[in-house]
NULO-103969 format. One record per residue (C-alpha): x, y, z. Coordinates in steps of 0.02 Angstrom, whole numbers, plus 32768, in hexadecimal, padded with zeros to 4 digits. Layout:
<sites>
XYZ ...
</sites>
This chain:
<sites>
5F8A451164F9 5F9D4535644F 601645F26409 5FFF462C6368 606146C46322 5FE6473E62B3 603F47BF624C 5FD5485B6228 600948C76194 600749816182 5F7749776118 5F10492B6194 5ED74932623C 5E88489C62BC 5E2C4874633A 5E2447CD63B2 5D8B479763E1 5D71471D6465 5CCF46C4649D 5C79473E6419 5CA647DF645A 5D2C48486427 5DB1485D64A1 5E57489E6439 5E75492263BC 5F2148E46362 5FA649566308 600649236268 60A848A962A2 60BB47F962E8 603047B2637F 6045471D63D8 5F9346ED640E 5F6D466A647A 5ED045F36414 5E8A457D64B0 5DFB45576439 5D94459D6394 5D3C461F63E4 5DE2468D63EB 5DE746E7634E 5E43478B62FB 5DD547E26260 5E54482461F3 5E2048E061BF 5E4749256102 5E7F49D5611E 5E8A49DF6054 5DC649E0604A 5DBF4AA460B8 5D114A7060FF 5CD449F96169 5C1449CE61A5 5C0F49E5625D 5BC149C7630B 5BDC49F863B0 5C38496F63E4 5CAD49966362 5CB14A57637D 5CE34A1F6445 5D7449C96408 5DD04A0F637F 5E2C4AB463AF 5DEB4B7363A5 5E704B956335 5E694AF462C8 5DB74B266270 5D424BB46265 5C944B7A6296 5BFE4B9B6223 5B374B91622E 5AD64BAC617E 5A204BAD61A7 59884B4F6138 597A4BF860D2 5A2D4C1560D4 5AC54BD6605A 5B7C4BEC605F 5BEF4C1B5FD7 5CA64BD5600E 5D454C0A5FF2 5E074BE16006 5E774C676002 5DFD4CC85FBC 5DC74C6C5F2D 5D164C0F5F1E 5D264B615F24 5C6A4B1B5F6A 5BCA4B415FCB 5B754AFC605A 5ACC4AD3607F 5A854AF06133 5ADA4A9361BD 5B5C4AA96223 5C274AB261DC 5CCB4AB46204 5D4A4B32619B 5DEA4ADB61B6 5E6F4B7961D0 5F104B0961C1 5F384B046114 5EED4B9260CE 5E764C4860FA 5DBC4BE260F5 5D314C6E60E8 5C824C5660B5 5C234CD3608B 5B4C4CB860C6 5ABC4CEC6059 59FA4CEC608E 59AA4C725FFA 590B4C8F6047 58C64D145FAB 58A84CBD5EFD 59364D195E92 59DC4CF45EDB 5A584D765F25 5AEE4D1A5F16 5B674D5A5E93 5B584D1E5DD4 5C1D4CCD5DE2 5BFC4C585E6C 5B4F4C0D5E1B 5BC14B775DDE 5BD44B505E97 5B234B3F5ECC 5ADE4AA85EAB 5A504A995E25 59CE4A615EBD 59F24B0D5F04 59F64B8E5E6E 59944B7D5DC2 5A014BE65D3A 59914C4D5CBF 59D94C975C23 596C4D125BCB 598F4D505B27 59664DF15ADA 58DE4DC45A82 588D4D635B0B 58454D505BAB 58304CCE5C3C 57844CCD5CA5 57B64C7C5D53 572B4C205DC4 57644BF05E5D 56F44B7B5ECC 56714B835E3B 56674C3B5E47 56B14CCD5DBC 57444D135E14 57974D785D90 57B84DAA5CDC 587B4D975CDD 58C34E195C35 59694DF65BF0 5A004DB55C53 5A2D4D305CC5 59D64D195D57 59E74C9E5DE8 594D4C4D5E2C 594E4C065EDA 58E64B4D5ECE 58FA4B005F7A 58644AF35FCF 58004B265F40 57B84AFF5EA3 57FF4B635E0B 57BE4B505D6A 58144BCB5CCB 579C4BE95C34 58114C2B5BB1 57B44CA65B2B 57F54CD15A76 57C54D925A68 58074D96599B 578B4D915916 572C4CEF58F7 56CD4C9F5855 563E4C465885 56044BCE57C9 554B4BBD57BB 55304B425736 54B74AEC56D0 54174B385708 53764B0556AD 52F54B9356BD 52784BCC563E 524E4C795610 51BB4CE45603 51884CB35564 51B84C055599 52504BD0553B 52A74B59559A 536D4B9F55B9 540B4B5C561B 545C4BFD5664 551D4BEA56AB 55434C7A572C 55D84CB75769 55CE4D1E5828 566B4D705864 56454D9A592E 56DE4DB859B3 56C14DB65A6D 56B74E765ACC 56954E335B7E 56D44D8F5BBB 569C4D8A5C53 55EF4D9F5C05 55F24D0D5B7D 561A4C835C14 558E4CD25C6B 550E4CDC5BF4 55044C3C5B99 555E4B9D5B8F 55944B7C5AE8 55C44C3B5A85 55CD4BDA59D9 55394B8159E6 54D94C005A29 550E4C87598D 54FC4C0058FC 54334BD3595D 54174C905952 54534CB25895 540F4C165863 53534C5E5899 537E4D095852 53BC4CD85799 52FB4C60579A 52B14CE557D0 52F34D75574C 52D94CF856BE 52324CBB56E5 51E04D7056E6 524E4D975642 52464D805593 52BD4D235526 52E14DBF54BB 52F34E1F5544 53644DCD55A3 53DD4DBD54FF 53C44E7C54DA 53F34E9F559A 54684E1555D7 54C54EAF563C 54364EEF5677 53EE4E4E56B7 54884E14571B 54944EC95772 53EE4E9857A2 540A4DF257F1 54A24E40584A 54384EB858A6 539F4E2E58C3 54454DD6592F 54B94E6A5972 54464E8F5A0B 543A4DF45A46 54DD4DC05A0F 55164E575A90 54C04DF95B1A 55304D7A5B16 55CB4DEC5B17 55F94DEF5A69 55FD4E5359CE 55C14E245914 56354E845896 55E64E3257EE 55734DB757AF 55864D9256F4 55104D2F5682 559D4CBC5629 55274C4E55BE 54764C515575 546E4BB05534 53CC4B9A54D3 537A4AE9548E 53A54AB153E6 52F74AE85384 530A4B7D53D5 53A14BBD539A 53694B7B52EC 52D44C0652E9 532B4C8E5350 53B74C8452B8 534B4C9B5230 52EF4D15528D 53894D84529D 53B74D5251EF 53144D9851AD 53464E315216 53DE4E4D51DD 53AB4E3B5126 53074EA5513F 538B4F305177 54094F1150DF 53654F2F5060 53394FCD50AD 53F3500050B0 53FF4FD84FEF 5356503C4FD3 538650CB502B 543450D84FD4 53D350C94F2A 535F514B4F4D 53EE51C24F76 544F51974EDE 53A151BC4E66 53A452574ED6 544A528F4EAC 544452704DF5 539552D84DD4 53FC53694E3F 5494534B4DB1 542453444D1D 53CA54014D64 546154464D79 54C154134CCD 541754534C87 543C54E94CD4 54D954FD4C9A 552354DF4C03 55C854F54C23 55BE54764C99 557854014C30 560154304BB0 568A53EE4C36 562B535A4C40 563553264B95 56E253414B84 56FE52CC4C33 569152514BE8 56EF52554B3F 579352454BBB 574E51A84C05 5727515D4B50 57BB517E4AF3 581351164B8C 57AA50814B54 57C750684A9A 5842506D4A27 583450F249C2 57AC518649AD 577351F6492C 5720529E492E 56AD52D3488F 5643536448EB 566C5407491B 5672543649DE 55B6546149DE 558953AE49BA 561A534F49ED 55DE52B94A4C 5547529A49C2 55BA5286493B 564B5230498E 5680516E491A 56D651004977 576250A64921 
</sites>
């Protein structure tokens, strides 16, 4: 026969097992146990941890007033705590709430629906295989599919998405203004001048649930569709046209796109023509073109102010005609302006012929 003393601390709790089955529920002190071979065992219990994994075999032995027993189903999870405060959660199974060292509560909560019920504080509990954490800012929005299917358009917040047993998949969308570059496009004109055209398209998205819907790739799909409209505009216009009319032209191709743009659940707020960029002869000619232009319109400027200044001196010489006192008062400002220009002047003539007989000295 072989004794062996087992001491069993307040902390813990143990039961001997014998043959396999468990036969003893031990309290915290000393044990003298009697080992006739290696199938007599004690399992040492860690009252510390608050929760235990159970079975019925276990339930039958440990006291009514040791543990509260718990059941959390396959769509259920429990939110533990100790004295009140959270400390874990628990899958389904069956539990023991040891009551010795502590008040052990759990509190149950149906996972079966896709956004979580269970409070924001005690997320940090559950583990990520359980509950998917979504942050949505203002300024965007998260499309949920769960099993391949659209669930939901989840808005600003946090939100807790139940995964287990599913297949969740979170397409985050950017709802803020967006510049979409559409560069270095070779199309020729009407009147078939070969350009490169560089546009800018400012779009934003108005219904996300709509643009992961309607076609894969948002981007792609606007620059394909602006791409077609700026070739088409500039093959059925003119190359003075389009540089007399850049405005006009781009509020064109914006509303050639906007409808179908809409389809897709977004919105274009401008499309800009940055750059006309035009081959190297051509911008040889189109400057002296304007050149000619602009000196054409200089010449008939220059005409047109000499034609009013012959004007307005036959209108002076009628009325000095006219008037002899007037012409009288001109002499005398002329004579003002002369005498300011020499050095000294002489006057031989009375005031009827004054400015015949003036000698300049």
């Amino acid at each position: 026969m072989l004794y062996r003393t087992l001491i069993v601390r307040d902390t813990q709790r143990g039961i001997e097992h014998r043959d396999g089955r468990m036969v003893r529920w031990l309290e915290p002190g000393a044990h003298t146990l009697w080992w006739p071979s290696e199938t007599h065992t004690v399992e040492l219990l860690d009252l510390t941890e608050a929760v235990l994994e159970s079975t019925p075999e276990l339930e039958a032995i440990v006291p009514l007033d040791a543990a509260t027993r718990l059941a959390v189903g396959a769509e259920e999870l429990a939110i533990v705590s100790v004295d009140g405060v959270p400390t874990t959660s628990l899958g389904a199974g069956r539990w023991l709430l040891w009551q010795l060292r502590g008040d052990v509560t759990a509190q149950v909560y149906d996972v079966s629906g896709v956004q979580t019920q269970i409070p924001k504080e005690v997320w940090h509990l559950v583990p990520s295989t359980h509950l998917m954490h979504v942050l949505v800012h203002p300024f965007e929005r998260v499309v949920l599919h769960v099993d391949g299917q659209l669930h939901d358009v989840l808005a600003e917040g946090r939100w807790g998405v139940h995964k287990l047993h599913r297949s969740v998949t979170a397409v985050r969308l950017d709802l803020r203004e967006t510049e979409l570059q559409i560069a270095g496009q070779d199309v020729m004109s009407r009147d078939k001048v070969s350009l490169r055209v560089n546009v800018l398209v400012r779009w934003r998205i108005v219904d996300a649930r709509q643009v992961v819907t309607g076609v894969v790739n948002i981007r792609d799909a606007l620059y394909g569709a602006a791409q077609m409209a700026v070739r088409r505009l500039i093959a059925g216009t003119r190359l003075d046209q389009l540089l007399e009319a850049r405005n006009e032209a781009a509020q064109s191709m914006l509303e050639a796109i906007a409808p179908e743009a809409t389809k897709w659940g977004i919105e274009v707020t401008g499309l800009d023509l940055k750059d006309l960029v035009l081959p190297g002869e051509m911008k040889t000619i189109l400057n002296q073109v304007i050149e000619a232009e602009k000196r054409a319109a200089a010449n008939v400027i220059t005409r047109r102010e000499e034609t009013a200044a012959t004007r307005s001196l036959a209108n002076t010489a009628k009325l000095l005609e006219a008037n002899p006192t007037l012409l009288r008062l001109k002499e005398l400002e002329a004579m003002k302006e002369l005498a300011g220009q020499v050095g000294e002047l002489t006057v031989v003539a009375g005031a009827d012929d004054l400015i015949g007989r003036m000698r300049l000295g």
